[in-house]
C-alpha positions in Angstrom: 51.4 63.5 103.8 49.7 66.3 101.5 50.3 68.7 105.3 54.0 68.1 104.7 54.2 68.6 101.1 52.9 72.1 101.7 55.4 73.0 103.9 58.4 72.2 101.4 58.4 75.6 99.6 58.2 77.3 102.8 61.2 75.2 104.3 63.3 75.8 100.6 62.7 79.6 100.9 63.7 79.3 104.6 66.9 77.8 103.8 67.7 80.1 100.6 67.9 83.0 103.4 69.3 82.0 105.7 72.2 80.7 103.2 72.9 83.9 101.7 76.0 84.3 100.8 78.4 87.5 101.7 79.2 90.2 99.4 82.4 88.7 96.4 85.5 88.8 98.2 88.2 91.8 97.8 91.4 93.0 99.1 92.7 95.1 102.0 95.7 96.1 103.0 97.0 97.1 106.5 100.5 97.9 107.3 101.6 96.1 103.9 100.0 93.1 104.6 97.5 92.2 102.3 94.5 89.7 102.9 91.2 88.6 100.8 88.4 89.3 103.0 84.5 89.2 102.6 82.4 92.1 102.6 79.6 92.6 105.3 77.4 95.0 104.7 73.9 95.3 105.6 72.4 93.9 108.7 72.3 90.4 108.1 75.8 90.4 106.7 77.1 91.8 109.8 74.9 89.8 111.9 76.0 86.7 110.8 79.6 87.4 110.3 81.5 84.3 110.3 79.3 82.3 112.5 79.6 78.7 112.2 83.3 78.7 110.5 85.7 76.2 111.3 88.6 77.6 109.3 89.9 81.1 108.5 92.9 81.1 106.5 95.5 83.3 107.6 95.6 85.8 104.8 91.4 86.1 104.9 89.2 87.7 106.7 85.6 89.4 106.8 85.5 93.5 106.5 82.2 94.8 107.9 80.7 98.4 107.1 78.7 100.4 108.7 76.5 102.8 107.8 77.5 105.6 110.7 80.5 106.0 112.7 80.1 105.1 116.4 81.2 102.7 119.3 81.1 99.3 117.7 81.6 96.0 119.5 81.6 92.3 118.6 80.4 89.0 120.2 81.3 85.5 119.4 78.0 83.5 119.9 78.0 80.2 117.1 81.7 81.6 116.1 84.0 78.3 116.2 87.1 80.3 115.7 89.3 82.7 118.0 89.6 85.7 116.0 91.4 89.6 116.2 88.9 92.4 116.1 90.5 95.5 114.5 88.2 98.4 114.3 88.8 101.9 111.9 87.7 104.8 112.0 86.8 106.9 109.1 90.3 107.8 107.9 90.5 104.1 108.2 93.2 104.3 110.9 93.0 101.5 113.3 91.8 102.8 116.4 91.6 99.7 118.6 92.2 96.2 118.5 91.0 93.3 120.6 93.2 90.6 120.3 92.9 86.3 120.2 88.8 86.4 121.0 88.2 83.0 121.8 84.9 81.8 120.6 81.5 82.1 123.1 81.2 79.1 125.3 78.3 79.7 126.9 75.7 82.4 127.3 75.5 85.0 127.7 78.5 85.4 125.7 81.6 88.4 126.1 81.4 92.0 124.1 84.4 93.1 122.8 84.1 97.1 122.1 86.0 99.4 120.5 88.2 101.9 122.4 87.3 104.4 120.1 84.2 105.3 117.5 84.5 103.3 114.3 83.0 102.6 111.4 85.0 99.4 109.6 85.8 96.8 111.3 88.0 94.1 110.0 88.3 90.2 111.4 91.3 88.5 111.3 92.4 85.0 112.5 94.0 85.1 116.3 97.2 86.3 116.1 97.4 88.5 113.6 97.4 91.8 115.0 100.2 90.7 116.9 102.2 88.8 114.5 102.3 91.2 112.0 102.8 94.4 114.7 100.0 96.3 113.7 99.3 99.6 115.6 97.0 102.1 116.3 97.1 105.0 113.7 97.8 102.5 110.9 96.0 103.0 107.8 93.5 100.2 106.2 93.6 100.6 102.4 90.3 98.4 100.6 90.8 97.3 97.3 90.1 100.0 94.7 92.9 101.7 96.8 95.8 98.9 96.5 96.0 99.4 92.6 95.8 96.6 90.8 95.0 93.3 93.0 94.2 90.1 91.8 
């Protein structure tokens, strides 16, 4: 018994990581379509993405940064949901889209690169990309650029 109590902290700081929470939620635009995403930022952010989600709302999404432009791409492994994968370069024109990625089955699971060096990328729910016609060349615009929006 006095084995297992000693491992409780240990397990509690475990679980504290590994629950981290993304960056607040802001807003982008593309193509004057305007969705609340989460911010990944740093390594574990983009790392973990939205693993283990079993619901994206259509006007959310995640934004992921990186800290150097260059060929990005994207798996789905423990993603539950089939997702667009827009990435921007850094003008923040859309440079390449991969559309309706369906989540990993089994391993090893699909990449999904960009066409083109990027440094944002930007997750939306399948479908999107196609729905709302976006193209290469458009422009993504990140909150402090969209004025005021609440």
């Amino acid at each position: 018994m006095r084995r297992w109590l000693t491992t409780i902290p240990f397990l509690l700081a475990a679980c504290s990581c590994s629950t981290r929470t993304h960056e607040a939620p802001t807003a982008v635009a593309l193509d004057g379509h305007r969705f609340s995403v989460e911010l990944a930022t740093d390594d574990a952010g983009r790392q973990r993405g939205l693993m283990m989600r079993t619901t994206l709302a259509a006007d959310h999404g995640m934004l992921f940064a990186f800290p150097a432009s260059g060929p990005q791409a994207f798996w789905m492994k423990n993603t539950l949901i089939p997702l667009d994968i827009l990435y921007f370069d850094e003008q923040k024109r859309l440079v390449s889209v991969q559309q309706n990625v369906p989540p990993c089955k089994a391993d090893p699971c699909p990449v999904y690169p960009s066409a083109a060096p990027a440094i944002y990328v930007l997750e939306l729910p399948a479908g999107t990309a196609q729905r709302m016609g976006f193209r290469a060349g458009d422009v993504l615009k990140i909150d402090g650029e969209l004025g005021a929006v609440r």
